[in-house]
DODREN-612776 format. One record per residue: residue in three letters; x, y, z of N, C-alpha, C, O in turn. Coordinates in steps of 0.1 Angstrom, whole numbers, plus 5000, padded with zeros to 4 digits. Layout:
// residues N
ALAXYZXYZXYZXYZ/...
// end
This chain:
// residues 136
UNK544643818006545543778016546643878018546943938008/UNK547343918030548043978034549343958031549843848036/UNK550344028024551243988023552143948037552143998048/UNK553143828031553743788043555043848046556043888040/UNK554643818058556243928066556743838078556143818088/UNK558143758074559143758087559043788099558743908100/UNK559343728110559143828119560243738126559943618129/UNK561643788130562743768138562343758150561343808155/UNK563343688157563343638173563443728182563143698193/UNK563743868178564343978183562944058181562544118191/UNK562544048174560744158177560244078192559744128202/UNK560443978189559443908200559943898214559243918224/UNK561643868215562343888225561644098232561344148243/UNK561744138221561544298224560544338236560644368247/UNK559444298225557844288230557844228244556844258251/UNK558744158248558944098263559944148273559744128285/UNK560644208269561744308274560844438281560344528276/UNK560944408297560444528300561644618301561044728303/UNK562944648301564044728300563644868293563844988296/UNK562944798282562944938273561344948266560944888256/UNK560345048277559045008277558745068257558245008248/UNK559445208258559045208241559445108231558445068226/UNK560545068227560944958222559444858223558544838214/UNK559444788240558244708241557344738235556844658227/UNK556944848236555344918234555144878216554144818211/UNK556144918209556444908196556044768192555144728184/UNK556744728197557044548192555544498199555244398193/UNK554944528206553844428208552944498199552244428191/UNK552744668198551944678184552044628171551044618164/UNK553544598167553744548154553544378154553344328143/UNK553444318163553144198166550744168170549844088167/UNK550844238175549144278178548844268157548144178151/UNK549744388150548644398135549044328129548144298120/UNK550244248128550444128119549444008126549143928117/UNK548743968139548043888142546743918135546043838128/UNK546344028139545044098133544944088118543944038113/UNK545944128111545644148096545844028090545144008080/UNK547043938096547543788090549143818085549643918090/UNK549743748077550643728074551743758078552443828071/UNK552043698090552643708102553643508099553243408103/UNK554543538093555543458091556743418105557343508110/UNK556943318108557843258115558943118114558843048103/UNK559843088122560342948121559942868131559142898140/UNK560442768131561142648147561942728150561442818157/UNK562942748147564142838145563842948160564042948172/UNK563143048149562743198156562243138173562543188183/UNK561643028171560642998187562042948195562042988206/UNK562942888191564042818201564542968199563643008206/UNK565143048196565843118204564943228211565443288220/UNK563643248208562843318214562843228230563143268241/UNK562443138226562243068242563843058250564043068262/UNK565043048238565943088251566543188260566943168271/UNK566443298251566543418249565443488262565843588269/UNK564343428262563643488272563743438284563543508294/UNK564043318284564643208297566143248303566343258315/UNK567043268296568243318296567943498304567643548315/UNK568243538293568243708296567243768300567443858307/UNK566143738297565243848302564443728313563243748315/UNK565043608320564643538327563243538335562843558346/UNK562743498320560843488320560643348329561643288330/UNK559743298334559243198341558743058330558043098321/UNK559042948331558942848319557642868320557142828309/UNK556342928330555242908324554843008316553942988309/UNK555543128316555443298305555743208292554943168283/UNK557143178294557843138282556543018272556043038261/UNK556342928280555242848268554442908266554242918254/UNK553142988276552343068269552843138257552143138247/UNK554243208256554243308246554543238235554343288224/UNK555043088235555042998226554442978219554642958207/UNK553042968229551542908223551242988216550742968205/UNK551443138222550943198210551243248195550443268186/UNK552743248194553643178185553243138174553543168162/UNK552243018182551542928168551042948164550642858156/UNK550643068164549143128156549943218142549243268134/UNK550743228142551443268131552043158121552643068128/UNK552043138106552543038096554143028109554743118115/UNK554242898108555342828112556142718101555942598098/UNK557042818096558042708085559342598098560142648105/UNK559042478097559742378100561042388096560942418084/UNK562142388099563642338095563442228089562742138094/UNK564142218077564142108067565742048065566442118072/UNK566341988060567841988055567942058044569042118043/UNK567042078033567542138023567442328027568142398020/UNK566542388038566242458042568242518050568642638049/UNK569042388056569842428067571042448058572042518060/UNK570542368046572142388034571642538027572442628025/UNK570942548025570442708020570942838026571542938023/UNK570342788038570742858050573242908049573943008048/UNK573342768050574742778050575342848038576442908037/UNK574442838026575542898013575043058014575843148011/UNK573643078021573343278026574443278033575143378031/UNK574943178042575443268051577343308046578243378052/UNK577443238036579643268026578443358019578843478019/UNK577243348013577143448003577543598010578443678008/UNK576643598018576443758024577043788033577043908037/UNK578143668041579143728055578243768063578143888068/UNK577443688066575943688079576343578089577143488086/UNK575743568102575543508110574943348103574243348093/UNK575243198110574243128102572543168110571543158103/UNK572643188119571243208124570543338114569443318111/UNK571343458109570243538104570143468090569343488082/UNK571243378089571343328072569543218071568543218063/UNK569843138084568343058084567043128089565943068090/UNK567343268091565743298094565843398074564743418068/UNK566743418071566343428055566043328045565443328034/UNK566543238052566143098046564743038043564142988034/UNK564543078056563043008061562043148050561243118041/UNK562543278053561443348050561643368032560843438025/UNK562743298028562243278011561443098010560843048001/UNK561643058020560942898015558942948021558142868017/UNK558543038028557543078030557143208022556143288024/UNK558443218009557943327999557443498010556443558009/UNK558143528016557943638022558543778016559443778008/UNK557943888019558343978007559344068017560144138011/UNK559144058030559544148041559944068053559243968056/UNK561044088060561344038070561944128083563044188084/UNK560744128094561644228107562344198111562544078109/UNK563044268117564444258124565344348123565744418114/UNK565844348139566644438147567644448142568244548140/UNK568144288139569744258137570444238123571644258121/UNK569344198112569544238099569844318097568844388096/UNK570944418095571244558092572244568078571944618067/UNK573144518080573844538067573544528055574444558047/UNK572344498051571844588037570144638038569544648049/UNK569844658030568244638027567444558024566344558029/UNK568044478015567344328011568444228011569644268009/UNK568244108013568843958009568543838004567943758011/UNK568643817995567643747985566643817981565643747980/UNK566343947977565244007972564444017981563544057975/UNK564043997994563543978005564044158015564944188022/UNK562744258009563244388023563444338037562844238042/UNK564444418044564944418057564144518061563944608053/UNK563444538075562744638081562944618095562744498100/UNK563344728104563244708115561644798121561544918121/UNK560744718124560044788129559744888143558844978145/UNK560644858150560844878162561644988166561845018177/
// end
């Protein structure tokens, strides 16, 4: 099995962003080989701001937006839990993070992930022992 990898709201927002075709071009390849190979890690989380995010700003059509939902699901999807949102809150005094990037580290240690993408992770390398990688 493939090891598993995170994949932030912000690869996928990317991948849909016609603004910046390299960027796009990037993010739908790195999204294409984590489908292909597997271990393509996600939340609830990741999908609500994906779908707002694309409805908002890059003002996709509600029928783009659920397609890209649907497809979404084809990647492991960790549920928000409570013990998951209090986890989430003590990353986020630990590390001086956003609570949103605090709960997509959340999610991707309760799905044991070894790697997590993302644009917006920057201020270290790892968080919880968990690498930061921006693929894009």
């Amino acid at each position: 099995m493939a090891d598993k990898i995170f994949i932030d709201a912000d690869i996928f927002v990317a991948a849909n962003d016609k603004s910046n075709f390299s960027k796009q071009t990037k993010a739908i390849n790195v999204i294409k080989q984590l489908m292909k190979k597997g271990g393509g890690v996600i939340s609830t989380q990741v999908m609500q701001e994906y779908a707002q995010t694309a409805s908002e700003r890059l003002r996709q059509k509600q029928s783009a937006v659920l397609r890209q939902l649907k497809i979404l699901e084809s990647f492991e999807v960790i549920n928000q839990t409570p013990s998951q949102v209090q986890r989430a809150f003590e990353l986020m005094h630990l590390y001086e993070i956003s609570f949103a990037d605090a709960q997509v580290i959340s999610a991707a240690e309760q799905a044991n992930c070894l790697e997590i993408y993302s644009q917006s992770l920057k201020t270290q390398p790892f968080y919880s022992g968990i690498k930061i990688s921006n693929p894009i």
